[in-house]
KEKE-3310 file (N, C-alpha, C; in steps of 0.2 Angstrom, whole numbers, plus 5000, padded with zeros to 4 digits):
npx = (5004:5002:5008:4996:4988:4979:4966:4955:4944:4941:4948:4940:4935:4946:4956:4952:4940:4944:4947:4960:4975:4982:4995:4998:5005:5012:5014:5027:5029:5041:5050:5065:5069:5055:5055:5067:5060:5051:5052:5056:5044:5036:5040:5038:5022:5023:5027:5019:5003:4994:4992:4988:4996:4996:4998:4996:4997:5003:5001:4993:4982:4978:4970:4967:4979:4980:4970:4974:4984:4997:5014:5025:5037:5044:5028:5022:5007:5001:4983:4973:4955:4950:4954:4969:4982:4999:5012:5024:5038:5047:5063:5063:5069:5065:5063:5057:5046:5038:5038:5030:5019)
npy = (4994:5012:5027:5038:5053:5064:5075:5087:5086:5071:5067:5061:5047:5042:5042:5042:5034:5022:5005:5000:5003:5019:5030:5046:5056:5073:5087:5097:5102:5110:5105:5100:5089:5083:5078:5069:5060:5054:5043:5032:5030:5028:5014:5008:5007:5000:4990:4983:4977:4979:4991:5009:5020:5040:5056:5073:5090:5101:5114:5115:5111:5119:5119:5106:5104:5113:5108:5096:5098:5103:5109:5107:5101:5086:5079:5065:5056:5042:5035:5026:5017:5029:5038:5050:5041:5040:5051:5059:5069:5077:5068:5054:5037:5023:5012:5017:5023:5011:5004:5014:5008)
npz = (5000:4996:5002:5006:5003:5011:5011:5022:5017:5016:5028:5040:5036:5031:5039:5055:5055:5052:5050:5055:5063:5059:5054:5053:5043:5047:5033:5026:5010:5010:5019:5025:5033:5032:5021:5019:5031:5023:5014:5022:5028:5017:5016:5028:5024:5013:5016:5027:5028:5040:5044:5040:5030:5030:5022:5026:5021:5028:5023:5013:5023:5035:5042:5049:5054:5064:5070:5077:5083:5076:5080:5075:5062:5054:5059:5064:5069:5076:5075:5081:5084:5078:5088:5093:5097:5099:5098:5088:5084:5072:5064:5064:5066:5059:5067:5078:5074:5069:5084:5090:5083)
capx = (5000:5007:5007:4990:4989:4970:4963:4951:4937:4942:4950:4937:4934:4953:4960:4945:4934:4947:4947:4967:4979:4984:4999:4997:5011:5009:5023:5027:5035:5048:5053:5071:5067:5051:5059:5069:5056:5045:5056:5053:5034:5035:5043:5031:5017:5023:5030:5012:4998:4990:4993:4985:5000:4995:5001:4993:5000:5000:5001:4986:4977:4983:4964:4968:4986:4977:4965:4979:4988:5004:5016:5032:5036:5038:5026:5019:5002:4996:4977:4968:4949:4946:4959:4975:4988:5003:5016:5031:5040:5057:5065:5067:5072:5060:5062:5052:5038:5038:5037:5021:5012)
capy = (5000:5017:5034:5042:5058:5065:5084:5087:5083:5065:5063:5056:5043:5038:5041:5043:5028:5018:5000:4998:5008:5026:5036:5052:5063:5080:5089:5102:5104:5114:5105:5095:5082:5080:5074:5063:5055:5051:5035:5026:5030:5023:5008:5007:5008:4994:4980:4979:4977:4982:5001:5013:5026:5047:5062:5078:5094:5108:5119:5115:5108:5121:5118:5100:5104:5118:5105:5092:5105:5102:5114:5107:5096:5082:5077:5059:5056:5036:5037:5020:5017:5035:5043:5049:5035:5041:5055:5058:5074:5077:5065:5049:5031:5018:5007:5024:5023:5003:5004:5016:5004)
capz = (5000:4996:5007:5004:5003:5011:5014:5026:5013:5017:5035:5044:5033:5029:5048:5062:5053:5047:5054:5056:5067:5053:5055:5049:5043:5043:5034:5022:5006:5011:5026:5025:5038:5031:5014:5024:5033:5016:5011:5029:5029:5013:5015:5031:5019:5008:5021:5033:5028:5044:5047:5034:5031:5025:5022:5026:5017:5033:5020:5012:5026:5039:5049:5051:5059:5070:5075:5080:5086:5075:5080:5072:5059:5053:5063:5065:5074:5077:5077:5081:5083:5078:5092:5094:5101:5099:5092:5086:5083:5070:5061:5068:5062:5057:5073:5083:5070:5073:5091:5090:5081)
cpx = (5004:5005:5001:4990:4981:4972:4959:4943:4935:4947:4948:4935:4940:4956:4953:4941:4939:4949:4955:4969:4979:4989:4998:5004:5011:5016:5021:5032:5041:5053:5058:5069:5061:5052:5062:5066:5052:5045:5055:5049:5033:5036:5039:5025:5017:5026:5024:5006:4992:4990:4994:4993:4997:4997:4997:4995:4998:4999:4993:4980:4979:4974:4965:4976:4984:4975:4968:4983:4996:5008:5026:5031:5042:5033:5020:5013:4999:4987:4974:4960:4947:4951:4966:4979:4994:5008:5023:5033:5047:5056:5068:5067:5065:5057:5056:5046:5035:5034:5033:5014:5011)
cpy = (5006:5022:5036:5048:5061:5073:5082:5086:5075:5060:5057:5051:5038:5036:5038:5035:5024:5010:4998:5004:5015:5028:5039:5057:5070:5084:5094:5100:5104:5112:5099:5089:5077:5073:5068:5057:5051:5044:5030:5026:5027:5017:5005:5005:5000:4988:4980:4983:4977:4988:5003:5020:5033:5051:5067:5086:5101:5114:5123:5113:5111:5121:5112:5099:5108:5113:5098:5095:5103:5108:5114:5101:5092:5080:5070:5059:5048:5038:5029:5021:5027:5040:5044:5045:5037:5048:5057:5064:5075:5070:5059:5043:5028:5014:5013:5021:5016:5001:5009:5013:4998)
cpz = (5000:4999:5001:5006:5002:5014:5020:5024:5016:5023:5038:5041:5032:5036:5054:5058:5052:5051:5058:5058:5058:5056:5050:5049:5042:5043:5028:5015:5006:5014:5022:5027:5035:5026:5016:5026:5028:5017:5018:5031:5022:5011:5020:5029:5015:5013:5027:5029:5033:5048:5039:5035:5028:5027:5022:5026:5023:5029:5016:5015:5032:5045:5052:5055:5063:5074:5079:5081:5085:5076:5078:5068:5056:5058:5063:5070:5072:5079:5075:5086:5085:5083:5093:5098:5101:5097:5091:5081:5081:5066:5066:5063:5063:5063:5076:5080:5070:5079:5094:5089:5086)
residu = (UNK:UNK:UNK:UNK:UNK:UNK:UNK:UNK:UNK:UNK:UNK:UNK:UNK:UNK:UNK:UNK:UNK:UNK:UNK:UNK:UNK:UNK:UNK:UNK:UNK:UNK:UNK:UNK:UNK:UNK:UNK:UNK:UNK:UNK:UNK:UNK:UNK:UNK:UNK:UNK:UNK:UNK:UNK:UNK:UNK:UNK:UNK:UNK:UNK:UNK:UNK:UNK:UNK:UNK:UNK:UNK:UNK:UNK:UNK:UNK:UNK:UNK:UNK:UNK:UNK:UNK:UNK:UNK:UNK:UNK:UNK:UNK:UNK:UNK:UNK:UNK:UNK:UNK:UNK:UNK:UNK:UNK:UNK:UNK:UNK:UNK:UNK:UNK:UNK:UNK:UNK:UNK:UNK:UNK:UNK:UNK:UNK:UNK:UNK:UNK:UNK)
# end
């Protein structure tokens, strides 16, 4: 499965509704670390088939980073049945994002 990339049209249906654990990344274009992290949410994405991985553009989804009150990025947020579980802020290594789920 490959990193999905959802607005706030289509949140609650991808993350909040979504019967499997979600990390959510909420990152920027611009950002270095972001860039970085992609390839180890994508690799994420393709080795388990039981966590939904996506991407949310604070740029262009700057209500839905307010309303999970991102205030640095990258920022990783696990959200199982509908709620936040976990977060992870910066650039970390695979094993962190692992050992969320």
């Amino acid at each position: 499965m490959a990193v999905l990339e959802v607005t706030g049209s289509n949140f609650n249906q991808e993350v909040l509704q979504s019967d499997v654990p979600v990390l959510v990344d909420f990152y920027a274009t611009w950002c270095g670390p972001c860039k970085m992290l992609r390839p180890t949410l994508e690799q994420i994405a393709a080795d388990r088939q039981d966590v939904k991985v996506i991407a949310v553009n604070i740029e262009d989804e700057d209500e839905l980073a307010d309303q999970y009150e991102v205030s640095a990025i990258p920022c990783v947020v696990l959200f199982k049945n509908g709620a936040e579980a976990d977060r992870s802020v910066g650039l970390v290594p695979r094993d962190a994002l692992e050992a969320m789920l």
